[in-house]
C-alpha positions as CSV (number, residue, x, y, z in Angstrom):
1,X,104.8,102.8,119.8
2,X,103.0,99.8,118.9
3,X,101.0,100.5,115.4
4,X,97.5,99.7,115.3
5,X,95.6,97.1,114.0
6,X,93.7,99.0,111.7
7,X,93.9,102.7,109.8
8,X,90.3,104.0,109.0
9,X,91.0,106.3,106.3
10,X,88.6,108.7,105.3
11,X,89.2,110.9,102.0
12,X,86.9,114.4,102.0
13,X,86.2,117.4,99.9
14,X,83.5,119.8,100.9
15,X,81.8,117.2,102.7
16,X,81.3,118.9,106.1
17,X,77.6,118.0,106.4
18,X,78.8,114.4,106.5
19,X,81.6,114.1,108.2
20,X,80.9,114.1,111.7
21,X,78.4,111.3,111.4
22,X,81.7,109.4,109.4
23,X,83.8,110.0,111.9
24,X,81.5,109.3,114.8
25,X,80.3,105.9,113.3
26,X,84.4,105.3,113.6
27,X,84.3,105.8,116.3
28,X,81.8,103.9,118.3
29,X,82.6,100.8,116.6
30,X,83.7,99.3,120.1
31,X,87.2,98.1,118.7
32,X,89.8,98.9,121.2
33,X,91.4,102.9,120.5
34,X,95.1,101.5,120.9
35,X,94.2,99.1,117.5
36,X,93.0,101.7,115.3
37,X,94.0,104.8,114.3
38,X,91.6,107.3,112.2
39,X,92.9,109.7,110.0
40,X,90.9,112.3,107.6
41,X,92.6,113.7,104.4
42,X,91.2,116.3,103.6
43,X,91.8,117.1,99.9
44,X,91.5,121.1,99.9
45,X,88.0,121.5,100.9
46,X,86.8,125.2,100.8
47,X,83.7,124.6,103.2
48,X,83.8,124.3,107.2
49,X,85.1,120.3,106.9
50,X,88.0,121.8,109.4
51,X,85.9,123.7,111.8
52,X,83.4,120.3,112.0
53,X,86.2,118.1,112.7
54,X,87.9,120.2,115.6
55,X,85.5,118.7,117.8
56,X,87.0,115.0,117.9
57,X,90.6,116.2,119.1
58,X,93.2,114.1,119.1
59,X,90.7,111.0,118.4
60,X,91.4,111.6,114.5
61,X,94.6,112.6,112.4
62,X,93.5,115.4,110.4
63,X,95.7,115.5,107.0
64,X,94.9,118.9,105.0
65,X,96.4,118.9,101.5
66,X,96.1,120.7,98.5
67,X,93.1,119.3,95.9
68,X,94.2,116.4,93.5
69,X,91.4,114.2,93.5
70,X,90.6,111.1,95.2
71,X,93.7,108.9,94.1
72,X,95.7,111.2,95.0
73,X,94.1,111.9,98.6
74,X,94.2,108.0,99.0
75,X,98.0,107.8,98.6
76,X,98.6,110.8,100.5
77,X,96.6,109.3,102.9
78,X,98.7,105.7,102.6
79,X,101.6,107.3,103.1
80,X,100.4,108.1,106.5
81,X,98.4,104.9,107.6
82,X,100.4,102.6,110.2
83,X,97.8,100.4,110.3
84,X,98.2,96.3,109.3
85,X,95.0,97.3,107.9
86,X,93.6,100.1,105.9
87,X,89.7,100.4,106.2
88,X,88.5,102.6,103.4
89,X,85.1,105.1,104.4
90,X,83.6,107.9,102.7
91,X,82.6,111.3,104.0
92,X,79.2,110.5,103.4
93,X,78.9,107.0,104.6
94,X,78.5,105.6,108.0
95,X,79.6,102.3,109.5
96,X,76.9,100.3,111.5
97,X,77.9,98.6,114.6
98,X,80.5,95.5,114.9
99,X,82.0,96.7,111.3
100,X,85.6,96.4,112.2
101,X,85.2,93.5,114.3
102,X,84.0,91.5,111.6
103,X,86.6,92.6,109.9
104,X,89.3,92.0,112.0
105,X,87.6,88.5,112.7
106,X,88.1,87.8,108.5
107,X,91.5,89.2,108.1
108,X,92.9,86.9,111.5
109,X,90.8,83.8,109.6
110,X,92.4,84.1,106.0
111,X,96.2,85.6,106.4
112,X,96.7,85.3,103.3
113,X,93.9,87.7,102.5
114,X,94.7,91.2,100.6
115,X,90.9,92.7,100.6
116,X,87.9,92.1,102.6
117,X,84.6,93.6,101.9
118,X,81.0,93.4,102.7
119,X,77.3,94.8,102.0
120,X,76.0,97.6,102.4
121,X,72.7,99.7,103.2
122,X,71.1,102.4,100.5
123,X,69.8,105.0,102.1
124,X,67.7,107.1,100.0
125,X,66.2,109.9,102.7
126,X,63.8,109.7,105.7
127,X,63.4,105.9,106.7
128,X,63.8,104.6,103.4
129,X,66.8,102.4,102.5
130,X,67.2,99.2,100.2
131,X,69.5,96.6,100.1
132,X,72.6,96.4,97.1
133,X,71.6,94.2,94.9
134,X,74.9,94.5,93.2
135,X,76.7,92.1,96.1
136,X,77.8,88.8,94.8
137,X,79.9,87.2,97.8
138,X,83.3,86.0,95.6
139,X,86.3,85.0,98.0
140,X,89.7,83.4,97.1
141,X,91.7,83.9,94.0
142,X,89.7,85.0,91.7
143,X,91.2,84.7,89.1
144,X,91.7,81.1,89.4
145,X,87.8,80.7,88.1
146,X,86.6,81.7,85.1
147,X,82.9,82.1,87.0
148,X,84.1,84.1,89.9
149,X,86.0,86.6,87.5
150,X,82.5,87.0,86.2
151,X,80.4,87.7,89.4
152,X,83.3,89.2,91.1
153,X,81.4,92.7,92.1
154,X,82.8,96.1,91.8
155,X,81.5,97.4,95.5
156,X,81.8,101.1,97.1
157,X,84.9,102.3,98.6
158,X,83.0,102.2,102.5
159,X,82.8,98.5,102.1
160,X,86.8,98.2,101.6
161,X,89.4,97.3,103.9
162,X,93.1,96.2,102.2
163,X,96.1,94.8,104.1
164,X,98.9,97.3,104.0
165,X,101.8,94.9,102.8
166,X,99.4,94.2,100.1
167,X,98.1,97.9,99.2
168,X,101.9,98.3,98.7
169,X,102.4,96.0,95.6
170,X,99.6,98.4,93.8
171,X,100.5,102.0,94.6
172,X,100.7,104.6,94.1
173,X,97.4,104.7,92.1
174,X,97.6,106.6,89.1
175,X,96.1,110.8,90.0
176,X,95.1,111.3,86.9
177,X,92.5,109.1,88.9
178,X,89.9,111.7,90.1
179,X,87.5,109.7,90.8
180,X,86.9,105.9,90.7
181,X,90.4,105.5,92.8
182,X,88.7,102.3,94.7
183,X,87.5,100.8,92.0
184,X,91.2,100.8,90.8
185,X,92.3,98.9,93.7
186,X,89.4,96.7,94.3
187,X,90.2,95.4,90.6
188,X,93.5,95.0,90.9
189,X,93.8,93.3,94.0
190,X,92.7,89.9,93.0
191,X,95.6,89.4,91.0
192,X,97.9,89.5,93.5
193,X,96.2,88.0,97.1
194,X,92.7,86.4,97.7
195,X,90.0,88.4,98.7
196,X,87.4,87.3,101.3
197,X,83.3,88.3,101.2
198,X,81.1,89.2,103.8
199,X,77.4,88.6,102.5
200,X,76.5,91.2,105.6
201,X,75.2,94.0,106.0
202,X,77.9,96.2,107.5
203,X,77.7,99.9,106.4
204,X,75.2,102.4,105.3
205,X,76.2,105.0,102.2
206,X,73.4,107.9,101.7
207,X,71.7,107.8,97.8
208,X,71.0,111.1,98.1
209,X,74.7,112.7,98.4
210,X,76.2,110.3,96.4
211,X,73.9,110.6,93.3
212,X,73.0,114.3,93.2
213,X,75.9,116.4,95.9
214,X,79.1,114.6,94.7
215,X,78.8,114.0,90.9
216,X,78.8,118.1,90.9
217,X,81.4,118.4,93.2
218,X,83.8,116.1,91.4
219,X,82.9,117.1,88.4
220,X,85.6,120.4,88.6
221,X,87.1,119.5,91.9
222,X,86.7,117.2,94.8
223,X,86.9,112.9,95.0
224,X,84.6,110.5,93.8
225,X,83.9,106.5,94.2
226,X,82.5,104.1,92.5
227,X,79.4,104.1,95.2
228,X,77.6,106.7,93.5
229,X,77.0,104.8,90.0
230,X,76.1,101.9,92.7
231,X,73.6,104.1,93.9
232,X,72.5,106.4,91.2
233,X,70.2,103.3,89.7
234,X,68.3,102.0,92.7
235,X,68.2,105.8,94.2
236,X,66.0,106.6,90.9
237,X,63.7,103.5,91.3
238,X,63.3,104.6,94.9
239,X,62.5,108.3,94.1
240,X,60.0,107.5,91.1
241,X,62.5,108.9,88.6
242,X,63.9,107.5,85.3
């Protein structure tokens, strides 16, 4: 069988009030279903993340394993991918429309490529959302340039996608990893491919799970990215608190 373009992965823990709005913004993306695969590692989640999932059938891959923490549900879950490309989303993200076109689009323009990654929406409750204003659009080998080793920004793991062949030359990333497995990757990977920057605007992440749900959940148990100290600063402007 042919393997697919790309592999959304997404990495849970006790995240089933998310995940169907994950999983559905997946899948409407409009890419064709025989170029991309979706698979959900669930990394021992004691909540009803397996009863919410049933619904999508044989549209995801549903990977159960016992809790390690997010580097280890990322390799478990690279062990599994068959994608060219592995597009990185969180549990309590969402994807807005055309992601993975754009995507694919960068990827087919710069073959030498390892990462591409874009912006993304804060969404802080209700109607209100913000821009990042951590985004600083760095492409090529970074490293090559003192200034764009500077800017180069650290973004969330929704706004991630990695060529396999490339993803290989960094794993497995280290468990002892709990949380802050993509940020691992996403500095690594600009010493061994270029990367390429979207300045658009391509997912949404919620403010609201990632500052206050997930810090206590990975605190003892589940996974953890660096989107939620993105957040945490421009979710406490927006809410008044300091």
């Amino acid at each position: 069988m042919k393997a697919p373009f790309f592999t959304i992965l997404i990495d849970t823990y006790n995240y089933g009030q998310y995940i169907e709005d994950a999983v559905a913004s997946a899948l409407a993306q409009g890419f064709p279903a025989e170029e991309r695969e979706i698979v959900v590692v669930d990394d021992g989640s004691t909540d009803d993340t397996e009863e919410r999932l049933r619904k999508f059938g044989d549209a995801i891959r549903y990977l159960r394993k016992p809790n390690g923490g997010q580097a280890s549900a990322f390799n478990f879950g690279f062990e599994h991918a068959r994608g060219e490309v592995v597009a990185l989303l969180d549990a309590d993200d969402v994807w807005l429309s055309g992601k993975l076109g754009r995507i694919h689009e960068a990827f087919e323009r710069n073959p030498a490529a390892g990462m591409v990654y874009h912006r993304v929406k804060l969404w802080s409750g209700g109607d209100a959302s913000s821009d990042d204003t951590y985004f600083v659009p760095v492409s090529g080998r970074v490293p090559e340039s003192r200034r764009a080793l500077l800017q180069y920004p650290m973004v969330g793991t929704s706004c991630l996608a990695f060529r396999r062949a490339v993803l290989k030359e960094l794993m497995p990333v280290p468990e002892a990893l709990r949380s802050q497995a993509d940020a691992y990757l996403t500095a690594l990977v600009i010493f061994v491919a270029p990367v390429v920057a979207i300045p658009e605007f391509l997912g949404s992440t919620d403010c609201m799970a990632q500052t206050f749900f997930r810090p206590m959940q990975s605190a003892r148990h589940g996974v953890r990215s660096s989107t939620g100290l993105l957040c945490a600063g421009r979710c406490s402007q927006a809410s008044g608190s300091g």
